[in-house]
VOPAGU-2260 file (C-alpha; in pm, 1 decimal, decimal comma):
REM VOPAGU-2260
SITE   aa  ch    i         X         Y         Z
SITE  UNK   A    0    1084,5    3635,0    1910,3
SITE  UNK   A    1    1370,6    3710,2    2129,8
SITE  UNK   A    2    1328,2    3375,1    2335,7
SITE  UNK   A    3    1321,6    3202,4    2045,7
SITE  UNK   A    4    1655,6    3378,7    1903,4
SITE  UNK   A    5    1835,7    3315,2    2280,9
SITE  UNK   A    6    1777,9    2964,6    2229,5
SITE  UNK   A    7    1913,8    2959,0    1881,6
SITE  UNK   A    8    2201,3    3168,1    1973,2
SITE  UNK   A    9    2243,0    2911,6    2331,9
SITE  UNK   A   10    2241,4    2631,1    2084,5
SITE  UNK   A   11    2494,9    2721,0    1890,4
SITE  UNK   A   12    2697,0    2807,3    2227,2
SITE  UNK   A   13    2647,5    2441,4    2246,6
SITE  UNK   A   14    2697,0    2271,0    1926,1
SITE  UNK   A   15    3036,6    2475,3    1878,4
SITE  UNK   A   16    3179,4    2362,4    2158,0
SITE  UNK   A   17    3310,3    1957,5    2212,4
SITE  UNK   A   18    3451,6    1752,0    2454,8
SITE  UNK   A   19    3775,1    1554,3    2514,4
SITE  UNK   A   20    3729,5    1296,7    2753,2
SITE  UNK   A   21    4068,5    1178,7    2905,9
SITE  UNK   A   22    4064,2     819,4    2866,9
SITE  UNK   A   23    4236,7     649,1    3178,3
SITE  UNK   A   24    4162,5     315,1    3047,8
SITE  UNK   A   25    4515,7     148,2    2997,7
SITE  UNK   A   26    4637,7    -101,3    3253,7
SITE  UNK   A   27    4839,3     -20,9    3531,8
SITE  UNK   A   28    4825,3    -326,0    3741,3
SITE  UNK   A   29    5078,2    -363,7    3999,0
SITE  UNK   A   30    5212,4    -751,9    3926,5
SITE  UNK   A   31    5368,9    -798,6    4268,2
SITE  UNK   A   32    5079,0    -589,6    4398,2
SITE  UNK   A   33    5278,5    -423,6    4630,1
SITE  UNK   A   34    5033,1    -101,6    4697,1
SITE  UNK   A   35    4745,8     -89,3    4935,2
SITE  UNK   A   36    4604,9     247,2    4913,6
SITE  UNK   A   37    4659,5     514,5    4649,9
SITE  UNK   A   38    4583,0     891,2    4703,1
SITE  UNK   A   39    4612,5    1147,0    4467,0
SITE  UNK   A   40    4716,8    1512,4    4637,2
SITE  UNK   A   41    4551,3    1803,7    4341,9
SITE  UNK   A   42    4804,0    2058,8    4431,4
SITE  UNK   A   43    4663,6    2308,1    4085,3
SITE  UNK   A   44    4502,5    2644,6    4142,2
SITE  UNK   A   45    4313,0    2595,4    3801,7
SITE  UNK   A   46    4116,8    2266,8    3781,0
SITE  UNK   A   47    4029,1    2340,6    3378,9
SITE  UNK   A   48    4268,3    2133,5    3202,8
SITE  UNK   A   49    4256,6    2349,8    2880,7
SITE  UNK   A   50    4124,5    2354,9    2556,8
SITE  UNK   A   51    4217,9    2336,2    2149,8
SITE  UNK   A   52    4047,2    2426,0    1812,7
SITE  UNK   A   53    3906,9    2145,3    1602,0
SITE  UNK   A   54    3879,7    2353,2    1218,6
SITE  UNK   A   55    3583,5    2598,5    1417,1
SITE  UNK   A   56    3465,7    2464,6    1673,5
SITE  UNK   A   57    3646,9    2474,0    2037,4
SITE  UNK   A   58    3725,8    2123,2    2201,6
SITE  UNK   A   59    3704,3    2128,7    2575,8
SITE  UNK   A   60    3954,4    1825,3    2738,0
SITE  UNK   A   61    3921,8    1758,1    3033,9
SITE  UNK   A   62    3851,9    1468,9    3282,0
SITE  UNK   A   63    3541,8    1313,0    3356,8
SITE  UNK   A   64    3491,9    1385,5    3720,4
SITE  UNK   A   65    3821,9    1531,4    3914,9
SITE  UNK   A   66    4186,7    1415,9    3865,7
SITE  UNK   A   67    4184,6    1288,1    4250,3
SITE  UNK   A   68    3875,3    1066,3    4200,7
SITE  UNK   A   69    3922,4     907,5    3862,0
SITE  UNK   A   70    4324,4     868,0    3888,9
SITE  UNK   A   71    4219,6     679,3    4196,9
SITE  UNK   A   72    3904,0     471,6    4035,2
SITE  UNK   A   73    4153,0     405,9    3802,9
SITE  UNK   A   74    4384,8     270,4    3993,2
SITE  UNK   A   75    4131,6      59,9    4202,0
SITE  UNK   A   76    3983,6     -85,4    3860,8
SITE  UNK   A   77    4304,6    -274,5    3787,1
SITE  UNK   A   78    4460,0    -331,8    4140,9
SITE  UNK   A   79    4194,4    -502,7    4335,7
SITE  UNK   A   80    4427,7    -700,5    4528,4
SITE  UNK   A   81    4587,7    -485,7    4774,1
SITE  UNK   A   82    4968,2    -468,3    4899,0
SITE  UNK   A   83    5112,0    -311,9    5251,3
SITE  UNK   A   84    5268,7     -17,2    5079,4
SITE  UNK   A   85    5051,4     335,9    5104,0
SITE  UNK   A   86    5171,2     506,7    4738,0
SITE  UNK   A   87    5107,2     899,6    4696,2
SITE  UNK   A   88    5084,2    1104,6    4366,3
SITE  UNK   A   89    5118,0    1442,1    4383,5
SITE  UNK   A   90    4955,3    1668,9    4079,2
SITE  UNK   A   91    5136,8    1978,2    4033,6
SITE  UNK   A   92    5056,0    2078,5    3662,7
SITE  UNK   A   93    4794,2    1949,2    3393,6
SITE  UNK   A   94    4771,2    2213,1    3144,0
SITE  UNK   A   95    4706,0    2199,9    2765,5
SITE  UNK   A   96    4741,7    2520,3    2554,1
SITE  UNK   A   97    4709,1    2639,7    2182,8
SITE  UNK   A   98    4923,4    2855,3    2018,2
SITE  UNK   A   99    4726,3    3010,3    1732,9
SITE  UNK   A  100    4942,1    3091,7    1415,5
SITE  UNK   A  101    4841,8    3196,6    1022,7
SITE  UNK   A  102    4751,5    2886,2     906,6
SITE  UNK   A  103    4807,0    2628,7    1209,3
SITE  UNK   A  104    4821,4    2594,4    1566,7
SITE  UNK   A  105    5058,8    2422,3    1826,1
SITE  UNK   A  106    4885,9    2273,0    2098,0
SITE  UNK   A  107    5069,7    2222,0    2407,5
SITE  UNK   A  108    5083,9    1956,6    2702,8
SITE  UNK   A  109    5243,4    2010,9    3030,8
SITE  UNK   A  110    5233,4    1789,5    3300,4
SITE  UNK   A  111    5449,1    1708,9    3615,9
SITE  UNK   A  112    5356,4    1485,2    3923,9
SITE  UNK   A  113    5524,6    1279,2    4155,5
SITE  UNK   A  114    5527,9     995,6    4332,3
SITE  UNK   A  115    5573,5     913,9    4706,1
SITE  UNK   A  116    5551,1     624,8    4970,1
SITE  UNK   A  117    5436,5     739,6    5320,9
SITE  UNK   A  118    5620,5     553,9    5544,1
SITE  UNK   A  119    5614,5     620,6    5976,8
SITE  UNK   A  120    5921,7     881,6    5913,2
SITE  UNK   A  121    5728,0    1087,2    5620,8
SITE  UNK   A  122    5694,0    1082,1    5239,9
SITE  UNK   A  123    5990,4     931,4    5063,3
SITE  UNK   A  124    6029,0    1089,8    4689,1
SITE  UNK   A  125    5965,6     808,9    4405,0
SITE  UNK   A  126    5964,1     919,3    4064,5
SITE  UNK   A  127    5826,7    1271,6    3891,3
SITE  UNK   A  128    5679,9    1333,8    3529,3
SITE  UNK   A  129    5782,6    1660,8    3428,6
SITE  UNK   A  130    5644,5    1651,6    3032,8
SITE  UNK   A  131    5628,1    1924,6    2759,8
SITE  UNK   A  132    5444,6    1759,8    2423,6
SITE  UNK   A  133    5378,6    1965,6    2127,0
SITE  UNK   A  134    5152,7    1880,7    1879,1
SITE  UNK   A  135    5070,5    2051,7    1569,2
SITE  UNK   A  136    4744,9    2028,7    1346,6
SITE  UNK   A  137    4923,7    2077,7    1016,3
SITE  UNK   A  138    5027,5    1703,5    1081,0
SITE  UNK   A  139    4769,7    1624,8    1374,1
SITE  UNK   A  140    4436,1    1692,2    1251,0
SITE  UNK   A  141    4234,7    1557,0    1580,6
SITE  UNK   A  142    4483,2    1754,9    1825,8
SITE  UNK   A  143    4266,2    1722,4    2141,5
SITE  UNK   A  144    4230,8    1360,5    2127,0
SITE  UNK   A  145    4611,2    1338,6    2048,8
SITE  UNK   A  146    4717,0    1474,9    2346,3
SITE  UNK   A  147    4452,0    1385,4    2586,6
SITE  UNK   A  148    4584,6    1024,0    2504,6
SITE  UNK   A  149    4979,5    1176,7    2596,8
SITE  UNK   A  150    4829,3    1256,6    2921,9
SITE  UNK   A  151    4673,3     854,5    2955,8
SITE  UNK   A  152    5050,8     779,4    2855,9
SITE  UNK   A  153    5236,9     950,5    3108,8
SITE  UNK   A  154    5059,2     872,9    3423,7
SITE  UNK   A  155    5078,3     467,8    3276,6
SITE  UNK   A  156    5432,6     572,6    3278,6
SITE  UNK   A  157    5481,7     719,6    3610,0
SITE  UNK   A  158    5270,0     497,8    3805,3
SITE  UNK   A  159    5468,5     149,1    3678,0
SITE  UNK   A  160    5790,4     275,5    3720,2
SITE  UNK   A  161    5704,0     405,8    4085,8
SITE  UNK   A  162    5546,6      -2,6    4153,4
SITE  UNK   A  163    5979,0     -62,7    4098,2
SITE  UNK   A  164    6143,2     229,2    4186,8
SITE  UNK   A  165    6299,7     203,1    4485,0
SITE  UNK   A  166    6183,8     535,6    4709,5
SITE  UNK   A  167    6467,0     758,9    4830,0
SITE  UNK   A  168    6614,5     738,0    5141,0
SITE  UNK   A  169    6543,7    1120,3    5214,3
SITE  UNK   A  170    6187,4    1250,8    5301,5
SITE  UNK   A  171    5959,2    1518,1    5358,1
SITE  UNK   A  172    5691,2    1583,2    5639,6
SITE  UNK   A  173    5292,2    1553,3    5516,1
SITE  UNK   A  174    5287,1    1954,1    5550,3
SITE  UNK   A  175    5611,7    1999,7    5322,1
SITE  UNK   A  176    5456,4    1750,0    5041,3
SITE  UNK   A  177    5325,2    2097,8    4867,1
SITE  UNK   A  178    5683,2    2226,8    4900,5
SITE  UNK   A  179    5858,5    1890,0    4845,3
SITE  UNK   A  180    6078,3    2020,0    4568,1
SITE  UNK   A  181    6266,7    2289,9    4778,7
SITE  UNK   A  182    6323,6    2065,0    5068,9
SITE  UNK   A  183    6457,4    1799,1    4948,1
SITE  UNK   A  184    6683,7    2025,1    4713,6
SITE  UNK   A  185    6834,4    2147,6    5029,4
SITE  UNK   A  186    6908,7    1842,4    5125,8
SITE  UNK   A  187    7125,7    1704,1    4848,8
SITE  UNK   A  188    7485,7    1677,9    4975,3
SITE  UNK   A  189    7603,6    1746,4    4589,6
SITE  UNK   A  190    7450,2    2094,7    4597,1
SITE  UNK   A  191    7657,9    2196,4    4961,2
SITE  UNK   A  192    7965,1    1996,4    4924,5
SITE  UNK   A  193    8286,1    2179,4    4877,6
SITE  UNK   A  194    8521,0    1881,4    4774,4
SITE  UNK   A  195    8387,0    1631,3    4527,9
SITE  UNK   A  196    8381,9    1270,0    4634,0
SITE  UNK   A  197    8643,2    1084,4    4357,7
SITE  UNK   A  198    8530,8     820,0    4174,3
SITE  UNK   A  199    8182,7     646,4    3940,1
SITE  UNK   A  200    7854,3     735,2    3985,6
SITE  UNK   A  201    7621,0     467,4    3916,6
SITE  UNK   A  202    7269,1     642,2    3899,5
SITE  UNK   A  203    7155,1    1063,5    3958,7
SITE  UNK   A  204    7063,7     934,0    4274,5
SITE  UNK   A  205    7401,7     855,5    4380,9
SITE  UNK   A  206    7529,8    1167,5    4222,1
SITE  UNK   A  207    7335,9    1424,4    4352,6
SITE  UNK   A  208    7327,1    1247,4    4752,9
SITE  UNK   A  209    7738,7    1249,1    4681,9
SITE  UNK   A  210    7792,7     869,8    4706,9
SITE  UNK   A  211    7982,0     742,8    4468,2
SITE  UNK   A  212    8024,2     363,5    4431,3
SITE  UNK   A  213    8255,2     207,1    4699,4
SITE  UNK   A  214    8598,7      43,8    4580,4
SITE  UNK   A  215    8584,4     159,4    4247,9
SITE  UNK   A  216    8872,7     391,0    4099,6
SITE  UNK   A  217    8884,1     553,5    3777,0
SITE  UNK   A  218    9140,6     412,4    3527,1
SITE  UNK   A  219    9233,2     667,4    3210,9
SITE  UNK   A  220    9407,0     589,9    2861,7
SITE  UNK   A  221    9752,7     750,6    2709,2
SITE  UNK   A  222    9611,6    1049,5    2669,8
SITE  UNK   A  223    9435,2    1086,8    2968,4
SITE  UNK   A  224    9096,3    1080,0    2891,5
SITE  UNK   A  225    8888,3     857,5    3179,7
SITE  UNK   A  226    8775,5     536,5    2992,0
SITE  UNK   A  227    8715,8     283,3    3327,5
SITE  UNK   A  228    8599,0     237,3    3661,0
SITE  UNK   A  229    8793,7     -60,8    3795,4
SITE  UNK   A  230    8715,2    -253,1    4173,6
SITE  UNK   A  231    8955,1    -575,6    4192,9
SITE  UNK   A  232    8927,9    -730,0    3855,6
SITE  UNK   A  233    8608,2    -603,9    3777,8
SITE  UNK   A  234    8644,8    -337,6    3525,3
SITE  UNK   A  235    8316,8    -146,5    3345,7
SITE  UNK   A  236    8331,7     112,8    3086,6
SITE  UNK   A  237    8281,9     442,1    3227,3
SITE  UNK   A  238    7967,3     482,9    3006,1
SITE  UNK   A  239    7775,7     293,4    3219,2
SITE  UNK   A  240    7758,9     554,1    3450,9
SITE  UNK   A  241    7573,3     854,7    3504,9
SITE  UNK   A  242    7857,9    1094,6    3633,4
SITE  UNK   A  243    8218,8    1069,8    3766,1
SITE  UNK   A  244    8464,1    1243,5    3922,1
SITE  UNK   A  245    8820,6    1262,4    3838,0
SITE  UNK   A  246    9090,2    1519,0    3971,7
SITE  UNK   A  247    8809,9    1673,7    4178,7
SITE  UNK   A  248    8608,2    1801,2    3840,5
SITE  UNK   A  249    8297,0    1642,9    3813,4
SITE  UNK   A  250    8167,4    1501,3    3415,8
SITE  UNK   A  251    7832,7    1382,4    3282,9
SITE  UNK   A  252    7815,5    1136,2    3031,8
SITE  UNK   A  253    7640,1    1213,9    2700,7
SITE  UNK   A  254    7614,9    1125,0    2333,1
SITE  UNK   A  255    7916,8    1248,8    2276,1
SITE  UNK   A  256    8143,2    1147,4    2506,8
SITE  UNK   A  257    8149,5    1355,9    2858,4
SITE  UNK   A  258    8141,7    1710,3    3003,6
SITE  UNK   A  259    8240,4    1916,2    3298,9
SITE  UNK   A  260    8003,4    1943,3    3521,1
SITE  UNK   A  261    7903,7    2324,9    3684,8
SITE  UNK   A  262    7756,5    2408,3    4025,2
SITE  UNK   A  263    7563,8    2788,4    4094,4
SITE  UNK   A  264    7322,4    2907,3    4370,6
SITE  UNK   A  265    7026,8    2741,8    4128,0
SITE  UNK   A  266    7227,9    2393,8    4110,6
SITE  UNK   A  267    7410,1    2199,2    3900,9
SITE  UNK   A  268    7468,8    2206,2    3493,0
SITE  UNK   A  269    7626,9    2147,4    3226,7
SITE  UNK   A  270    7705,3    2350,4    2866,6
SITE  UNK   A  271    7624,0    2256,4    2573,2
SITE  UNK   A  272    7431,7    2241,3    2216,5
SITE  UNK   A  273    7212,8    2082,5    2081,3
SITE  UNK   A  274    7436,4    1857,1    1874,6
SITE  UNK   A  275    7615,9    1742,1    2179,2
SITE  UNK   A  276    7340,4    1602,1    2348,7
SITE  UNK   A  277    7101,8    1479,7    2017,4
SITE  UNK   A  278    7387,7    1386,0    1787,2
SITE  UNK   A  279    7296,2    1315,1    1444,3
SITE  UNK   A  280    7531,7    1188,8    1162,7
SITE  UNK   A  281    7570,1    1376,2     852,6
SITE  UNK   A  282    7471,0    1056,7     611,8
SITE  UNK   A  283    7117,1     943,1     759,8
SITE  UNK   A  284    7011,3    1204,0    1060,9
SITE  UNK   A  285    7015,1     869,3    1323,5
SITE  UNK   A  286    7047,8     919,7    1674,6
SITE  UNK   A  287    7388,3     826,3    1744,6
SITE  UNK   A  288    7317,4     815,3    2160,2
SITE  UNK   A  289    7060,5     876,4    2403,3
SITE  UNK   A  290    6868,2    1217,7    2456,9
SITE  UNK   A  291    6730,7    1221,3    2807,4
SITE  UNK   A  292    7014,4    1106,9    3042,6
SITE  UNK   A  293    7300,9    1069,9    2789,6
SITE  UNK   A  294    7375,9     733,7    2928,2
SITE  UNK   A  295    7401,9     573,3    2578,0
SITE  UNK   A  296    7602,1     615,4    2316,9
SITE  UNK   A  297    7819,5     531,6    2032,6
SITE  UNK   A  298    8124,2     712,3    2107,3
SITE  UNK   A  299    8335,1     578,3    2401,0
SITE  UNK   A  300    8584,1     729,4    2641,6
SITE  UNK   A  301    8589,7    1097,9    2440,1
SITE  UNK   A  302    8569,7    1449,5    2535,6
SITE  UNK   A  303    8375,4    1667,5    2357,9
SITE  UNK   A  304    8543,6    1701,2    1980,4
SITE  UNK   A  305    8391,2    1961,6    1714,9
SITE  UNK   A  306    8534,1    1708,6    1471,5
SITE  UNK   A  307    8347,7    1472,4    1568,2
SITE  UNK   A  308    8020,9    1716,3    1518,7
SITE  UNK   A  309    8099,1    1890,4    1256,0
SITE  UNK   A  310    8097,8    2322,9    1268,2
SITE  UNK   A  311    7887,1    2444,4    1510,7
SITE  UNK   A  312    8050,9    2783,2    1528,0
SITE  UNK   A  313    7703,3    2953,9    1480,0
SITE  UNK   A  314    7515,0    2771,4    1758,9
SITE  UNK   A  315    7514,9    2904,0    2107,5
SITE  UNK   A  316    7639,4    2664,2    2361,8
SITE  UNK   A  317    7329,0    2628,7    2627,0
SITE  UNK   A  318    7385,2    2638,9    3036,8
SITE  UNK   A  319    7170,1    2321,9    3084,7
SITE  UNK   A  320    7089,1    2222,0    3441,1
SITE  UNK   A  321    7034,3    1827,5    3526,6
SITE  UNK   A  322    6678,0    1770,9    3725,7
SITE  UNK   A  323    6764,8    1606,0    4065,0
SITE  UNK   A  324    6431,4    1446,9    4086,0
SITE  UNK   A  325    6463,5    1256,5    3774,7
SITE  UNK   A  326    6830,5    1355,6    3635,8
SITE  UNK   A  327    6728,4    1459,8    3297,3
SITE  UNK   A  328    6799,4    1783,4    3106,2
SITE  UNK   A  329    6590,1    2091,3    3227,8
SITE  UNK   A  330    6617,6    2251,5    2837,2
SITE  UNK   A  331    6593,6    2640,1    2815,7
SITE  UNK   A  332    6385,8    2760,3    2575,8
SITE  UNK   A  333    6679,5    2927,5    2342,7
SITE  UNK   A  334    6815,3    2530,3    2368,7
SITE  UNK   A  335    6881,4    2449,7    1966,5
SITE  UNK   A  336    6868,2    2791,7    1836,2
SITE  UNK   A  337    7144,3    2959,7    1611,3
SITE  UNK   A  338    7288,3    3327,2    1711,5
C-alpha cells in the first residue's frame, strides 16, 4: 500500500510540473559569412534558467542541453559556410523569475551577454544584450512560452548585429574576458579626462573613447542654444548625434531636446524623468522621440522646457547613467515614479 501511494504521490510530482523548451530555431545566418568558429563562454553560477506558474501547475524553461552547446549547434545549423573571423559570446545572466501577487503574477526575463572577436592582441568588445522583459499573466496567459521566445529574440538580435558591428579598438586579455566590464571601463578616456574635447559626437563609441569628429565645430542660434555641427559647407543638425560638447559642458541628445551631461566615481549620467526621455503628447499618448538612445526626435535644437511637457512638479527627476557598452539608459528602479 505505501509503494503504491509513493508512486501516486511521484506521479503527480510529475504531471504538475511542465517544460519550456527554448526554441533557438530562428535564422541567424551570417550573409557575408564572415565567422569561422563560434564559442560560447557560460560565465553563470546557476545553470537553472528559472521557472513560472501555468494556473497550478509549475512550468520549468529551460534549454534543451546547455546554453554553450545548443547556442553553438545553433549557430552551426545556419552558418555552414565558414568565414576567417573567430566570434565569442559571453553569457553572463539568463534568469527568469515570477513575482506572485493576489490575483496575478509578473514573470521576469533578464539576460545580458556579449559579444567579442579574438584577434592576435586579445578579445575586442562587440555588442552586449543587457534585457529586463516583464510579462504579466493577466494579459499573457501562456507566460513561459512568452518569454522563452524573448530569450530566442534577443540572442537573434545580438548575434546579427555583432556579424556588422564593427569590434572596438580596445581589448581585453582571454583571462580578463570574465572581468571584461571593469577593464575596459578603466580604459575609457571620457571617464579620466579632465577637459572635455569640444565639438559632435557621432556614436557612444566616440563619446565615451573622447574622440569627437575631426573638423567639425558647433554652430548655435540667437539665443544660444547649439542647433549644428558644421565642417566646410557641410552642415548636419546636431540631432544626429549622440553627444556634444560646447563651452566645455558635455549634452546628450534626447526626446526632448538635450541635457547636461554628469561625471561621478561610478561614471557618467544624466537627470531626468520619465517624460523627458519617453515623451508623450497630451492628445494621443504617441511617442514623440526615441526611448533607448534619444537619438530621435521631434523637437529640434531645444533645451529641456517644462512647457513643452507639461507639470511635472510631482515627479522626481532620476540620476540616469548611460551604459558604455551599448550607450543606452541604465534605468533605476524608482525611474517613473511620483514623490
Amino acid at each position: 500500500m505505501k509503494k503504491i501511494f509513493f508512486f501516486l504521490l511521484f506521479s503527480g510530482l510529475i504531471w504538475g510540473q511542465k517544460t519550456e523548451t527554448i526554441n533557438l530555431s530562428k535564422s541567424i545566418k551570417d550573409s557575408r559569412n564572415s565567422v569561422k568558429s563560434f564559442t560560447v563562454i557560460d560565465l553563470r553560477a546557476d545553470q537553472d534558467v528559472g521557472m513560472v506558474m501555468y494556473h497550478k501547475d509549475e512550468v520549468k524553461i529551460g534549454l534543451e542541453n546547455n546554453a554553450s552547446k545548443d547556442l553553438q549547434d545553433w549557430f552551426y545549423k545556419y552558418n555552414p559556410v565558414r568565414g576567417q573571423n573567430d566570434l565569442f559570446l559571453v553569457l553572463e545572466n539568463l534568469k527568469i523569475s515570477e513575482d506572485k501577487k493576489e490575483k496575478y503574477s509578473i514573470g521576469k526575463l533578464e539576460l545580458r551577454a556579449s559579444t567579442f572577436l579574438k584577434k592576435e592582441d586579445g578579445y575586442h568588445f562587440i555588442d552586449r544584450k543587457d534585457t529586463i522583459v516583464s510579462a504579466s499573466s493577466l494579459n499573457t496567459p501562456y507566460m513561459g512560452q512568452t518569454l522563452a521566445k524573448r530569450i530566442t529574440l534577443v540572442f537573434t538580435d545580438l548575434l546579427k548585429k555583432s556579424y556588422e558591428t564593427t569590434p572596438w579598438e580596445l581589448s581585453v586579455s582571454e583571462n580578463d574576458l570574465p572581468n571584461y566590464s571593469v577593464v575596459l571601463k578603466d580604459q575609457l578616456d571620457i571617464l579620466k579626462a579632465d577637459e572635455l574635447k569640444e565639438g559632435a559626437y557621432t556614436d557612444y563609441y566616440s563619446f565615451f573613447t573622447h574622440n569627437p569628429e575631426p573638423g567639425y565645430s558647433l554652430q548655435t542660434n540667437s539665443k544660444g542654444i547649439v542647433t549644428k555641427a558644421v565642417k566646410g559647407d557641410e552642415k548636419k543638425g546636431i540631432r544626429k548625434f549622440y553627444a556634444f560638447v560646447h563651452n566645455g559642458t558635455a549634452y546628450k541628445n534626447i526626446p526632448v531636446g538635450y541635457t547636461e551631461i554628469f561625471k561621478n566615481g561610478d561614471g557618467v549620467f544624466i537627470q531626468a524623468t520619465k517624460a523627458d526621455l519617453f515623451p508623450q503628447t497630451a492628445a494621443n499618448g504617441a511617442m514623440i522621440g526615441g526611448a533607448a538612445g534619444g537619438l530621435v526626435g521631434a523637437i529640434v535644437g531645444a533645451v529641456i522646457d517644462a512647457s513643452i511637457l507639461g507639470k511635472k512638479s510631482n515627479v522626481e527627476e532620476s540620476q540616469i547613467y548611460l551604459d558604455p557598452f551599448t550607450g543606452n539608459y541604465l534605468l533605476p528602479e524608482s525611474f517613473g515614479k511620483t514623490r
